[in-house]
Each structure stands twice: as C-alpha cells, then as structure tokens.
C-alpha positions in Angstrom: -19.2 -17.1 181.7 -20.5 -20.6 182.2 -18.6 -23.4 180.7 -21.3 -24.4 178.0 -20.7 -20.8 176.7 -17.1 -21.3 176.9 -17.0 -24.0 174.7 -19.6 -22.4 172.3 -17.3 -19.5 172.2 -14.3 -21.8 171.5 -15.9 -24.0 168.9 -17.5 -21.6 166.9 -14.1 -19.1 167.0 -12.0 -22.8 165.7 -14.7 -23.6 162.7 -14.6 -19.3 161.7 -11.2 -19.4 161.5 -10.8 -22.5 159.4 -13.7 -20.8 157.0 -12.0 -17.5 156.7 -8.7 -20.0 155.8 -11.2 -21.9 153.4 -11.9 -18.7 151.8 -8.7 -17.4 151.8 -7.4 -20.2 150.3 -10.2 -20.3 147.5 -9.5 -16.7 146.8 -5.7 -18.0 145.9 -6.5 -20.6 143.9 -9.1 -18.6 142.0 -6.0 -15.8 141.3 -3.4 -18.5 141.0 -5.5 -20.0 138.2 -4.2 -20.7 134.9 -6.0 -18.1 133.0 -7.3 -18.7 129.1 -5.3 -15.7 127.5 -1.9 -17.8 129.5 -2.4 -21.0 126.5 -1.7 -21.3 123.2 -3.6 -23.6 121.8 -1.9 -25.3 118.9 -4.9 -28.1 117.5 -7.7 -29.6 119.2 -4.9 -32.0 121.0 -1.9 -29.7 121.6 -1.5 -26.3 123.4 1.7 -24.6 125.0 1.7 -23.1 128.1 3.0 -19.2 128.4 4.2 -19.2 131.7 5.2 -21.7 134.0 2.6 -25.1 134.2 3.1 -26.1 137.9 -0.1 -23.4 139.1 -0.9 -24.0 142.5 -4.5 -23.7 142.0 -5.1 -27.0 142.3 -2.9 -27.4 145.6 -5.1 -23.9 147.8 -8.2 -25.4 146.0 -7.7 -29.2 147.9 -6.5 -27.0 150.8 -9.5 -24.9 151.3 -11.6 -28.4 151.0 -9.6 -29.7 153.5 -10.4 -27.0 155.9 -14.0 -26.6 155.5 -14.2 -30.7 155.9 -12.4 -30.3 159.2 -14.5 -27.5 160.0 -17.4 -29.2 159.3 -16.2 -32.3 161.1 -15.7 -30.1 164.1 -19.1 -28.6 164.2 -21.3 -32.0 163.6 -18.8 -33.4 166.4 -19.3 -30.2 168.7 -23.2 -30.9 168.0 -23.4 -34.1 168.4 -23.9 -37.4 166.2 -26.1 -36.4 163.3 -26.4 -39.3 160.7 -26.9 -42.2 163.4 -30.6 -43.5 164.1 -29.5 -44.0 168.1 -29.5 -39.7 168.6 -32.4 -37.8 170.0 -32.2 -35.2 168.0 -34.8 -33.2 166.5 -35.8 -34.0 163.3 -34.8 -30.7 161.7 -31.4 -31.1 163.0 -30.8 -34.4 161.6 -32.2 -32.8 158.2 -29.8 -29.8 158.5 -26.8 -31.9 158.8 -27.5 -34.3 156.1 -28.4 -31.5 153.8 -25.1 -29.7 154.7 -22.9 -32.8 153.8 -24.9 -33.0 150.5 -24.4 -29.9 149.6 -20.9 -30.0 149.8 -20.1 -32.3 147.2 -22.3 -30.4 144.8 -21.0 -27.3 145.7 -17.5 -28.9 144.5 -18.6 -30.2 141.7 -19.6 -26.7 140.5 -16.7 -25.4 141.4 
C-alpha cells in the first residue's frame, strides 16, 4: 500500500474505535440511568432514592463526549485546518466541518 493509504487506514481505524467506545459508553449510561420507577417522590421538593444515588450515568455519559471530541479532533486534524480563512479548502469542506461541530452541541443538548 502507499503511505497516504496507510495513514487513511490508521486514522480512520483510531476515530471507529473511539466511536464504537462513544457508543458503548452511551449505551452504559443509558442502562446505568436512574430510572423513574427507582424514586419516591415525597412533595414537589423531596424524593428518596430506592437504590443507591451515586449512578454512573453521568460519569460514561461525559466519557462518551470525551471520545467522540477526541475523535472528532483527530479527524478535522487528519483533514486539515477547517475553521481558519488561510486553508484552501473547498467550500463544502469548510461547510461540513462547521456544521459537524454545530451539531454536536445540539445533539447534547437533546440528549
């Protein structure tokens, strides 16, 4: 193979294998969830947990953020700059890129 191919290969193996951790991840947190039939809720201002409080949803959720920002990082550094005016990149690649770090704030937020 030729070296550019090489490091396709490479890059692209490195950024599936921190998504399929993202996901992973996301999948635990989703089951590791504090679940709705788990509280007792006492008044508008007091509930009691059933089980244990110290889920760590919250922990796999930050985790599998963390990994798809370092994938992401690795991919727009693997491409190139992206969000600088100096690159002489296509229009549609700038586009892609900026849409792709928009998107994932709003796909947190949803979350």
């Amino acid at each position: 193979m030729e070296k550019k191919n090489v490091v396709v290969v490479a890059v692209s193996s490195v950024v599936a294998i921190f998504g399929i951790l993202s996901a992973a991840l996301a999948f635990g947190a989703e089951v590791t969830r504090v679940k709705a039939s788990e509280v007792l809720v006492i008044s508008a201002e007091y509930c009691i947990y059933l089980r244990d409080r110290s889920s760590p949803a919250s922990d796999l959720a930050l985790d599998a953020v963390v990994a798809l920002v370092i994938a992401q990082i690795i991919l727009n550094a693997a491409n190139g700059c992206c969000w600088c005016c100096c690159c002489r990149k296509p229009p549609h690649a700038k586009r892609s890129c900026i849409l792709s770090w928009n998107s994932r704030p709003a796909a947190m937020c949803v979350n």
